[in-house]
N, C-alpha and C positions, 0 to 999 in steps of 0.2 A: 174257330181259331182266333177271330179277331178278341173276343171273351178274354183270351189268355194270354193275347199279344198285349192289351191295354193297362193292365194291371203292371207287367212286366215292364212295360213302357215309361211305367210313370216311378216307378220303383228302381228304373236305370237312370231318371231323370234327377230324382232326390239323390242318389249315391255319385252325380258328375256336377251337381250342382257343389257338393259337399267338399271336392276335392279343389288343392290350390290353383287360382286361377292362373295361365298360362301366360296373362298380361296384366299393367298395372297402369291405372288410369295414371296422369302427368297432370299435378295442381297449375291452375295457369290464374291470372288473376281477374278470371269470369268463373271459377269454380265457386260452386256453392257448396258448401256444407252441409250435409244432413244431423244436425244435433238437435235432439228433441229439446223441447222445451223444460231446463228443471223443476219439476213439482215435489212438494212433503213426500217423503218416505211414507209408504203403509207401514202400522206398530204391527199386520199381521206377518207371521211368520209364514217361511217359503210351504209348508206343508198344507197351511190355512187358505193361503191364497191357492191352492193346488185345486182344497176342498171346495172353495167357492166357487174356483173355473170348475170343475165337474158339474158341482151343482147347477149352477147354470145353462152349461152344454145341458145336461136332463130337461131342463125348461124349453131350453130351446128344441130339442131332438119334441118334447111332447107335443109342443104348437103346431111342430113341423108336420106331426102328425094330425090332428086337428084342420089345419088348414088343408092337406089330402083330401079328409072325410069332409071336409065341407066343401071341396072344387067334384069331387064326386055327386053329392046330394044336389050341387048344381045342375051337372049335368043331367042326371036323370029325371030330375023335380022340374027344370025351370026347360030343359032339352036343348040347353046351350052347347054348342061345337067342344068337343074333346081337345080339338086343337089350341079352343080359343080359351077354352079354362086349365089346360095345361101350360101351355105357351106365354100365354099373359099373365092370369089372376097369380096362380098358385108355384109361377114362375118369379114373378115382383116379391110377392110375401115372401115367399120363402128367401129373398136376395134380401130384402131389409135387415136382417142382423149384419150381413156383412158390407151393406151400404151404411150403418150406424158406426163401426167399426171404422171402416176406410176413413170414413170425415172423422170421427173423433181423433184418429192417428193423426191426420192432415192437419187437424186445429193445435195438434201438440208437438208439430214441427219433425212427427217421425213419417217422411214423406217416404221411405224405403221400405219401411212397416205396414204402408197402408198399399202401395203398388204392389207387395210380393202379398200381400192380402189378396188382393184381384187377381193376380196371376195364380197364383196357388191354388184357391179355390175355385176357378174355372176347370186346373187341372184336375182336381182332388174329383169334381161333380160329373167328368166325364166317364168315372169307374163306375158311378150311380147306374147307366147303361149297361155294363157288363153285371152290376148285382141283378139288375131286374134282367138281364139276360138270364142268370140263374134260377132265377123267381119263374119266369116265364112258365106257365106249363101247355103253352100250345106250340111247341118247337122251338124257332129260335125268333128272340123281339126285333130284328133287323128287317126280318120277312115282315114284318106287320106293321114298319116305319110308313106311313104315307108321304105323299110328295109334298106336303105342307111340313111335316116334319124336316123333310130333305132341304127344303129350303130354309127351315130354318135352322138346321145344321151349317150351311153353305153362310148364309150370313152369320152366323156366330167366329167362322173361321176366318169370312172375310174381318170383322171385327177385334180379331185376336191380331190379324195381320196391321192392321190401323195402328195399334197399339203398340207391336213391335216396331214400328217406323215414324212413330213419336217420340218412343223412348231410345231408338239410334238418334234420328235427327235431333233432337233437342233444340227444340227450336225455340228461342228467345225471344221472349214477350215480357210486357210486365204484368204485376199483379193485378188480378182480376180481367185479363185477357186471355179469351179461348184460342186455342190453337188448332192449324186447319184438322188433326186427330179427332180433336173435341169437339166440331164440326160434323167431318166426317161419321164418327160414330154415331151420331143424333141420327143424322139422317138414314142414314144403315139401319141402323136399329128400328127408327119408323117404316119405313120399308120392309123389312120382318115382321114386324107387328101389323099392318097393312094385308099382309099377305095369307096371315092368318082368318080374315074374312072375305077372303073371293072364296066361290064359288067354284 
């Protein structure tokens, strides 16, 4: 059930996200603006630029595959931990298109573009589980979760929770100051990744 509760879940999430919101933020004169920075119009046309984000989603979807078959060939060539080439190696790779993304929105002032960036595709990667629940042909893939995966489920979520309580609090600092989130998260996240080599 949980297969067909997650897809649903995330598919009630995009259609309440969509609808007017119930409150409206109050400008005060600590409000910042989110307006990106103006750059040159592209001469290409909306259908061109359509063709080129495809095209590129293709490159990227082949790497993606690529770097699979080669955290695979690790494991069994070099006999490195499943945990630790799925968890780390081929977990980083595969998050660098959308860390290139995040920063380049950041560097172009659209900081809303690059947050619902992160938010979104955390969501979007979690149906990933329910595909390969599909895939799966030895029953069901939650039965075959080990407790290193569990944990690192448990810090992901604690992660996601950091996050929400960053972006409530809003906590003011100035440029080029981490806030305790950004902190937070480091440390979390090593601690995940830590845990991935015990024993």
């Amino acid at each position: 059930p949980v297969t067909l509760l997650m897809p649903t879940c995330y598919v009630f999430g995009l259609a309440a996200s969509r609808k007017t919101a119930m409150w409206h933020p109050e400008e005060t004169e600590e409000t910042s603006l989110d307006l990106p920075e103006p750059e040159p119009r592209s001469d290409l046309s909306v259908p061109r630029l359509f063709g080129r984000f495809a095209i590129l989603g293709l490159i990227t979807a082949a790497a993606g595959w690529l770097v699979a078959r080669s955290g695979i060939n690790l494991v069994e060539e070099a006999g490195w931990s499943q945990s630790v080439v799925g968890g780390l190696l081929t977990a980083v790779a595969s998050s660098l298109p959308e860390l290139i993304t995040s920063v380049a929105a950041v560097r172009a002032g659209a900081h809303t573009l690059a947050v619902a960036g992160i938010v979104g595709g955390n969501a979007f990667d979690t149906l990933f589980v329910a595909a390969s629940d599909l895939a799966y042909s030895g029953g069901s893939i939650y039965h075959a979760i080990t407790s290193r995966q569990q944990f690192q489920t448990a810090g992901a979520i604690g992660m996601t929770a950091i996050l929400l309580a960053g972006l409530i609090r809003r906590q003011k600092h100035g440029p080029g100051n981490v806030g305790f989130e950004g902190v937070a998260l480091v440390v979390l996240y090593a601690a995940t990744v830590w845990s991935l080599f015990l024993q």
